[in-house]
Structures are given as structure tokens and as C-alpha cells.
C-alpha positions in Angstrom: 7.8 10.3 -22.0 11.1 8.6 -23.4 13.0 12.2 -21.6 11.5 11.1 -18.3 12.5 7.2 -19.1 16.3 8.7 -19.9 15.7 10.3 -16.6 15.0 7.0 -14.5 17.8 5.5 -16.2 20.7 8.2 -15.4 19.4 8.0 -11.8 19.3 4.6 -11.3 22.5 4.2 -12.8 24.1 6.6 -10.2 23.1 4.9 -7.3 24.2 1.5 -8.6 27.6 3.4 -8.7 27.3 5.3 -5.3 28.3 3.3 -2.5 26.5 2.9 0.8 27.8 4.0 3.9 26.9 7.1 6.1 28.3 9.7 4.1 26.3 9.0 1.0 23.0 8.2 3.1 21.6 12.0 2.1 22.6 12.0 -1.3 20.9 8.8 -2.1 17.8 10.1 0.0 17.9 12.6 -2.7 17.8 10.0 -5.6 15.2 8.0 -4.3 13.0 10.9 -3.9 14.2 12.4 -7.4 13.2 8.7 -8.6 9.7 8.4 -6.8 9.0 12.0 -8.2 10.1 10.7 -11.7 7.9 7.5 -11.0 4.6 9.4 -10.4 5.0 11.3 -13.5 4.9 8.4 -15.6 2.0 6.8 -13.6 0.0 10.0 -14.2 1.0 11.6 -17.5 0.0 15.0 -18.3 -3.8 14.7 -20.2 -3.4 15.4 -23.7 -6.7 16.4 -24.6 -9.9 14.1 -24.5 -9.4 12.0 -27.8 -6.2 11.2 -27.0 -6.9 9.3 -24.0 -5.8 5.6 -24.4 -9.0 2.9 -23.2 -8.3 1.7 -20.2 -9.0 -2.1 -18.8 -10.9 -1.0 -16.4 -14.4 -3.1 -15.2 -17.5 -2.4 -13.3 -16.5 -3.3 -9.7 -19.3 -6.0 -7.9 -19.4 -8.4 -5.6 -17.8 -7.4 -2.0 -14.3 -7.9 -3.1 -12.0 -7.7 -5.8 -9.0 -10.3 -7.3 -7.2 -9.4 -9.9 -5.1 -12.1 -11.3 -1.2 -10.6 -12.5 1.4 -12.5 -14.2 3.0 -12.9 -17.5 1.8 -14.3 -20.5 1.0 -18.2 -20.5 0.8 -18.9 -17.1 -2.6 -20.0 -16.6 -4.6 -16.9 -15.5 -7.5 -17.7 -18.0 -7.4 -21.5 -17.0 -7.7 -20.8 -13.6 -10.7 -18.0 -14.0 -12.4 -20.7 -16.2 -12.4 -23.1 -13.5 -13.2 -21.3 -11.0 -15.4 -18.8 -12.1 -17.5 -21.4 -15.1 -16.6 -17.8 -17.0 -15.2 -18.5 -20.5 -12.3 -17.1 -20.8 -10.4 -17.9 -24.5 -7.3 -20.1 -23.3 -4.7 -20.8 -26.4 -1.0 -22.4 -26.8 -0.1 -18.9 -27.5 0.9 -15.9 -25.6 -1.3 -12.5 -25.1 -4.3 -15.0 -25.9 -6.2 -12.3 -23.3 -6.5 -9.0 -24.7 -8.7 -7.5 -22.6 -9.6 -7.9 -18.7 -12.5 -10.8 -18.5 -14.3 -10.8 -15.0 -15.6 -13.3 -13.3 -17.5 -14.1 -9.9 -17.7 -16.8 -7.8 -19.4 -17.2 -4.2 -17.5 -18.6 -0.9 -18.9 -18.4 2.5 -21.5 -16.0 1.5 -19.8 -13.7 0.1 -19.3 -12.4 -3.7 -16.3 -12.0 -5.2 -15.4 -10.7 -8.7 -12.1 -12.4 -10.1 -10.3 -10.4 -13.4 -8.5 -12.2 -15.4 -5.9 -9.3 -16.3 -3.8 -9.3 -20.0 -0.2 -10.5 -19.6 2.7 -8.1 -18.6 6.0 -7.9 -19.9 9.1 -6.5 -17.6 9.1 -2.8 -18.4 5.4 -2.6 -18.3 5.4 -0.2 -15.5 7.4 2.3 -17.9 4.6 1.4 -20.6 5.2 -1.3 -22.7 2.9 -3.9 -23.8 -0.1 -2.1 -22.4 1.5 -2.3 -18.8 0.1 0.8 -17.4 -3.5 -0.1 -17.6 -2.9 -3.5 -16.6 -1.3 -2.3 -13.3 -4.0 0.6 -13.1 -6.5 -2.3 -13.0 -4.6 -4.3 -10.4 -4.3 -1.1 -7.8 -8.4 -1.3 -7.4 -7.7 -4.7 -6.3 -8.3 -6.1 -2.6 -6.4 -9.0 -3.0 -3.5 -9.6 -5.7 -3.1 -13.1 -7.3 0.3 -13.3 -8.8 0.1 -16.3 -11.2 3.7 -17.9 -11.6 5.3 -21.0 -13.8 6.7 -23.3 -11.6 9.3 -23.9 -13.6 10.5 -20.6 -13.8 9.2 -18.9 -10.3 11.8 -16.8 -8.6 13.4 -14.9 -11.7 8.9 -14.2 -12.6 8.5 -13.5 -8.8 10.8 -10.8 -8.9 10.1 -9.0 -12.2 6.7 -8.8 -11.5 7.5 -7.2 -8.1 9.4 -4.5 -9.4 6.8 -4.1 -12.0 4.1 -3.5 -9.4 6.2 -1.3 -6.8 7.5 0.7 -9.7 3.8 1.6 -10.2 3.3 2.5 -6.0 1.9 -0.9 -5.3 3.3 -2.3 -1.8 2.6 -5.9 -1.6 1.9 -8.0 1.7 3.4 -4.7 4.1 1.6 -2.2 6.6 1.7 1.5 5.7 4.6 2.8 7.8 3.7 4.7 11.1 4.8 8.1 10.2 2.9 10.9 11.2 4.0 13.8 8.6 1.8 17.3 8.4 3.2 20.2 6.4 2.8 23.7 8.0 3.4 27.1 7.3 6.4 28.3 8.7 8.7 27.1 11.8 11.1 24.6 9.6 11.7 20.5 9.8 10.3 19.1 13.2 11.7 15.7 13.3 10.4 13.3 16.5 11.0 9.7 17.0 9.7 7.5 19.4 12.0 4.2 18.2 15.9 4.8 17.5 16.4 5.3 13.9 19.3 2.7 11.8 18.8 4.8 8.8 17.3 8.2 8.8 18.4 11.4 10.4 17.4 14.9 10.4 20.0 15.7 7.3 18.9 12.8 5.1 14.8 13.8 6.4 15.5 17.3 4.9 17.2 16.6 2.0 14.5 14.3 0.7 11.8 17.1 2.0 14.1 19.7 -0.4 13.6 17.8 -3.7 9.7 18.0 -2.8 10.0 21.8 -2.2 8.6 20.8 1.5 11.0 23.6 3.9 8.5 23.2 7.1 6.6 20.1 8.5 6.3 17.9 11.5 7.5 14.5 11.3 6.9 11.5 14.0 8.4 8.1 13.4 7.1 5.4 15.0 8.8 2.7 13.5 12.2 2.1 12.2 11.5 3.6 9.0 13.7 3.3 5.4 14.2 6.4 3.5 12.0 4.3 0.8 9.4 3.9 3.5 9.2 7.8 4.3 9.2 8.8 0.6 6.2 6.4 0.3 4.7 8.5 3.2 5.5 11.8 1.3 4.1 11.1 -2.1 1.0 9.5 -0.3 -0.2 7.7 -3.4 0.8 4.4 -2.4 -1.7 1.4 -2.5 -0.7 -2.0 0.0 -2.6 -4.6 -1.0 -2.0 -8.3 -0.1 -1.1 -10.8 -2.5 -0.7 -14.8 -2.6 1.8 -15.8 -5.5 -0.2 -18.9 -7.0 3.1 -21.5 -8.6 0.7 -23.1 -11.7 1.7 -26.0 -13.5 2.8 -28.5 -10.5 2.2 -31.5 -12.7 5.4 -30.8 -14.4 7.6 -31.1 -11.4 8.5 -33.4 -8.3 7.1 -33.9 -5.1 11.1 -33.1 -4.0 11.1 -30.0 -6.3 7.6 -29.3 -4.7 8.6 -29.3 -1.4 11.8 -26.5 -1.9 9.6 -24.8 -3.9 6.8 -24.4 -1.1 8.6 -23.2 1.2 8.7 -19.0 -0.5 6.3 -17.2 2.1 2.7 -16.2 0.8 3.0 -19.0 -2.0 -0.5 -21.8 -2.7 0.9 -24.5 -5.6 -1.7 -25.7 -7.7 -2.4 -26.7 -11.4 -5.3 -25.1 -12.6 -5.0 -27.3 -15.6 -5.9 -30.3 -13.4 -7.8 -28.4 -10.8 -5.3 -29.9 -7.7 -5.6 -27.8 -4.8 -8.1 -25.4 -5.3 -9.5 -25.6 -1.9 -6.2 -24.4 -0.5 -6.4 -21.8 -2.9 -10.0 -20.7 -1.7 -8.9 -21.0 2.1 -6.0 -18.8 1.5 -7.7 -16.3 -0.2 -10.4 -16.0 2.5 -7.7 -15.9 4.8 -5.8 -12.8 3.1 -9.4 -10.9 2.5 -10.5 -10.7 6.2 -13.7 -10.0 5.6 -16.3 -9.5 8.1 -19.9 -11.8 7.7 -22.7 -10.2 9.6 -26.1 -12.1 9.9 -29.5 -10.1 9.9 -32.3 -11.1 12.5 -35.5 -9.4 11.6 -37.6 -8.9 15.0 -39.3 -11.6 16.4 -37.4 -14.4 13.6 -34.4 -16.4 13.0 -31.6 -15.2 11.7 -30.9 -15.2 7.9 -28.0 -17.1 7.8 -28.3 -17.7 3.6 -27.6 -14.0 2.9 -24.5 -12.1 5.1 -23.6 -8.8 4.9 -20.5 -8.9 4.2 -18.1 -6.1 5.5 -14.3 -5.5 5.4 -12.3 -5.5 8.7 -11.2 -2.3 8.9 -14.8 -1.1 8.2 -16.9 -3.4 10.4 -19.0 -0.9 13.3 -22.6 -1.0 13.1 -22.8 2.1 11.2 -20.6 0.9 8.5 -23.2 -2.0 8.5 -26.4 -0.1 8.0 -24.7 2.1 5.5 -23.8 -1.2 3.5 -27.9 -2.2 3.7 -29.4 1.4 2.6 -27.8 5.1 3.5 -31.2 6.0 5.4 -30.9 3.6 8.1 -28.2 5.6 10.3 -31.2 8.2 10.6 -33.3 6.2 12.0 -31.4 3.7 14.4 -32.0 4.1 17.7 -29.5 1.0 18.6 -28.8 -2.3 17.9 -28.7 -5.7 19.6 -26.0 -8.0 18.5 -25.0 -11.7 19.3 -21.8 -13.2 18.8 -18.6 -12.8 19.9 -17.6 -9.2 19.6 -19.6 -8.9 22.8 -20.2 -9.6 26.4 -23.9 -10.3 26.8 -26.1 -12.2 24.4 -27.8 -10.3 23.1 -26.5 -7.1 24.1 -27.4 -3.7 23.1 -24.8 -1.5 21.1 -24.5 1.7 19.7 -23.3 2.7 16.1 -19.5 2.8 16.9 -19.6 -1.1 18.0 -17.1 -3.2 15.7 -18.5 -6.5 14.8 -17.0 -9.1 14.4 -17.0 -12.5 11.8 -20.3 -14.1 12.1 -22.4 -11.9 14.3 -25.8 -11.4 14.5 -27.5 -7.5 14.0 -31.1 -6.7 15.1 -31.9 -2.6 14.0 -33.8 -1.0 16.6 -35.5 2.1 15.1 -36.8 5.3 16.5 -40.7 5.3 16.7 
């Protein structure tokens, strides 16, 4: 562990001496790769035996989406899961009052969702200290990342914790980069682009594919990819999750200070002290979920508009629907009539590939 930590350290400290320019492009491909390789090793340390496993923070997921609330310690995470959540959660003048991650659930437009209230991390915690490592474990399962920051303090917090997570393969608020990459047998580097590269060429591409042992793939860029972007692409392991950055404690400030402070992107102030602007909160977070409500009409009835089934948008057809109300309804569906505005007629009659859309109504048809 601390040989591998020495490692990260000698690396880093060569490319803060390396300059950037064309020249050194494929040798710092090299060192970000060595580094991401490096990386992994400490977010998966070899198993020493059963006993030796450390408890993790993990907690029984429910609900249809997940929160996890990451910050350092005494910023307000338990406050704010207390108040929104009515879940006690022990809140002290102290730091690392939480010890242990304390879910909670609360219920917005239909739709459960499970809020942990995660311990405090420390800078270095994605290297192991303070318990880091499980705390960012927890926060990968995550749909939606709520990075709880002291106003007074936000920028210098902001950007520790950022490392923290991406130093643990955790992309926040980006798009997995659209490069195709295969591995094959023989037949060397293949290396297509559909958009001009600024930073990558077939040199830097192989060199990085060297220090993974990788001598024959096919590569397509369809973006203006980063060598960081492409090593993400390699190792594969990489979560993106969205994230607000929540600035607590706005009592303490200015409306002036306020207003400068407001304007860093993703960013909901509030004071979970005195509960201000909560519903922002709540709007925002629905906003950065996108998830899919889906009404069920029995045959012959209204629709049931108390209880939705609540989907998320990249897995909203009709089949991903019945699979949500019981596996055994795929069998049997012969189609399904839908109303709302992901189609044409109303109703109209739809197969299982259909996507839905927010708010639509599903009537099963089965076979007789």
C-alpha cells in the first residue's frame, strides 16, 4: 500500500516537472496511464483473506433512486438528512459526529428516494485515510451526488473533494466519451477519427495502449477526446454520475456575497439549519435524476395516478416497465396501449421496444 502511494507520488511529481508541448504529449500519455493503473490498484487492493476484510459502509439500496450526501466533516450533511428525511441523524458541535452511513427516504412526485447521510472525508481519503475508501465506495452506487459545502469556505472544499472523487474513477456532471475501443487478436493499433483530434495521435494512442500490454485494437473517436478521456475508456471502471454542490450555511453571509457565490455552475445555496430553500433543492434534484413516472390504467378504470412506476430515462421502453412490475409479465404481453405524449394517437397501441415518456399512461394487453 504505502509502495504503491510512493509510486503515485514519484509520478505525479514528474509530470509537474515535465513540460507540455508536443514533444512530451506521449511521454505524459504514459504517466497518466502508469497513474490510472496505480489508481485502480488502490481502489481494489488485493484480498487478504476473509477476516481481514475491513466493514464497509455500505446499505440496503430502496426506493427508485439513490443520494448520497459527500462533504467534509461539519458541514451540515446530518442537518440536512434530519430535515428532510424526519430521520434522526446524531448532529454535534464536533467533527466526525457520523460514524457510519444513516439512510434516509423521503417521497417527491411519486417517487421514493433513499438519501445517505455519508461520514466526513478528509483530503487523501481516496488514498485511504480517515476511512475514505468506503465512504467513496458508498458514493459510486449513487444516482445523484450531493456535495455538501461551507459557504464560507466553498471553492478551496469544491476542489478537494473533486479530486478526492475522480481519484477514486468517479466523473462528475460529464458524458462517457464517444470512443469506440475493441481489442483483437492480431492486426496491430487501428486508429479512426471522425472529428480532428487537438491532442491525441497515433504515437501518444500507442504508447498509452503499451503500458496496458494492449499491442492490437480498434479505436474510433468520435469526439475530441483528452488522453485522460481515453484512459478512462481503457480502464472502463469509470462511474459518471451527476452531482449538485449544495453551499450550507447562507445565514452567515450577504445577500452581495450570495450573489458571487451563486453564480459556480451546478450550485443550490441553502441553510439546512434554517430550512431556506429547500424547494429549490428538491426541484434541482428532480431535475438532475430524470426519472421517468409511468401511470397504470387497469382495463376498463381510471388511471392510478397515487402510485407511478417510476423508471429511469435511459431505461424507460415498455419492457423495462413490466420488468419493474413483476419479471413474468414480458411473457405474457401481447401489447400495450399508452397515452401521453411519447406518442401519436391517444391511445395508441405499442410494442415492447416503445420508450415512454414522463407521465404516461400503460394499459397491459395479455395473450389469452
Amino acid at each position: 500500500m504505502g509502495d504503491v502511494l510512493k509510486k503515485i507520488e514519484d509520478i505525479e511529481a514528474e509530470m509537474a516537472r515535465t513540460q507540455k508541448n508536443k514533444a512530451t504529449a506521449g511521454h505524459l500519455g504514459m504517466l497518466k496511464a502508469k497513474l490510472a493503473k496505480l489508481r485502480r490498484e488502490l481502489i481494489t487492493p488485493k484480498s487478504q483473506g476473509g477476516s481481514a476484510a475491513q466493514e464497509s459502509f455500505e446499505v440496503a439500496k430502496t426506493g427508485d433512486s439513490r443520494i448520497g450526501f459527500v462533504g467534509f466533516p461539519s458541514v451540515g450533511k446530518s442537518t440536512l438528512l434530519s430535515n428532510l428525511a424526519g430521520v434522526y441523524s446524531e448532529v454535534a458541535a464536533y467533527e466526525f459526529t457520523t460514524l457510519t452511513t444513516v439512510p434516509g427516504c423521503i417521497k417527491y412526485k411519486g417517487a421514493k428516494i433513499q438519501l445517505l447521510d455519508l461520514p466526513g472525508i478528509i483530503e487523501g481519503a481516496k488514498d485511504g485515510k480517515g476511512r475514505g475508501r468506503q465512504v467513496i465506495a458508498v458514493a459510486r452506487t449513487a444516482n445523484l451526488i450531493f456535495i455538501v459545502l461551507d459557504v464560507l469556505k466553498p471553492l478551496g472544499h469544491k476542489r478537494i473533494i473533486e479530486k478526492e472523487l475522480e481519484g477514486f474513477g468517479i466523473r462528475l456532471n460529464k458524458t462517457p466519451p464517444n470512443i469506440i475501443f475493441k481489442k483483437k487478436e492480431k492486426g496491430g493499433v487501428n486508429m479512426q477519427t471522425m472529428v480532428p483530434q487537438s491532442e491525441l495521435d497515433l504515437e501518444i494512442v500507442k504508447n498509452i495502449l503499451a503500458e496496458y500490454r494492449i499491442h492490437n485494437a480498434d479505436i474510433v473517436f468520435r469526439c475530441d477526446a483528452t488522453a485522460d478521456d481515453f484512459i478512462d475508456v481503457v480502464e472502463g471502471n469509470r462511474t459518471y454520475i451527476p452531482c449538485i454542490y449544495l453551499l450550507n450555511k447562507i445565514d452567515q453571509i450577504s445577500i452581495e456575497e450570495l450573489d458571487i457565490i451563486c453564480k459556480i455552475p451546478h450550485c443550490v445555496p441553502i441553510s439546512a439549519h434554517n430550512k431556506w430553500n429547500y424547494d429549490s433543492l428538491l426541484e434541482k434534484m428532480w431535475e438532475y435524476l430524470r426519472l421517468v413516472r409511468i401511470y397504470t390504467k387497469p382495463k376498463g378504470q381510471l388511471p392510478d395516478y397515487e402510485a407511478p412506476v417510476v423508471l429511469q430515462t435511459n431505461k424507460c421502453t415498455v419492457e423495462d416497465f413490466c420488468n419493474k412490475i413483476h419479471r413474468t409479465i414480458i411473457k405474457e404481453l401481447k401489447y400495450a396501449l399508452v397515452w401521453g405524449s411519447s406518442v401519436k394517437h391517444q391511445p395508441q397501441r405499442v410494442g415492447k421496444e416503445h420508450v415512454l415518456e414522463d407521465e404516461d399512461v400503460v394499459q397491459i394487453v395479455k395473450k389469452v
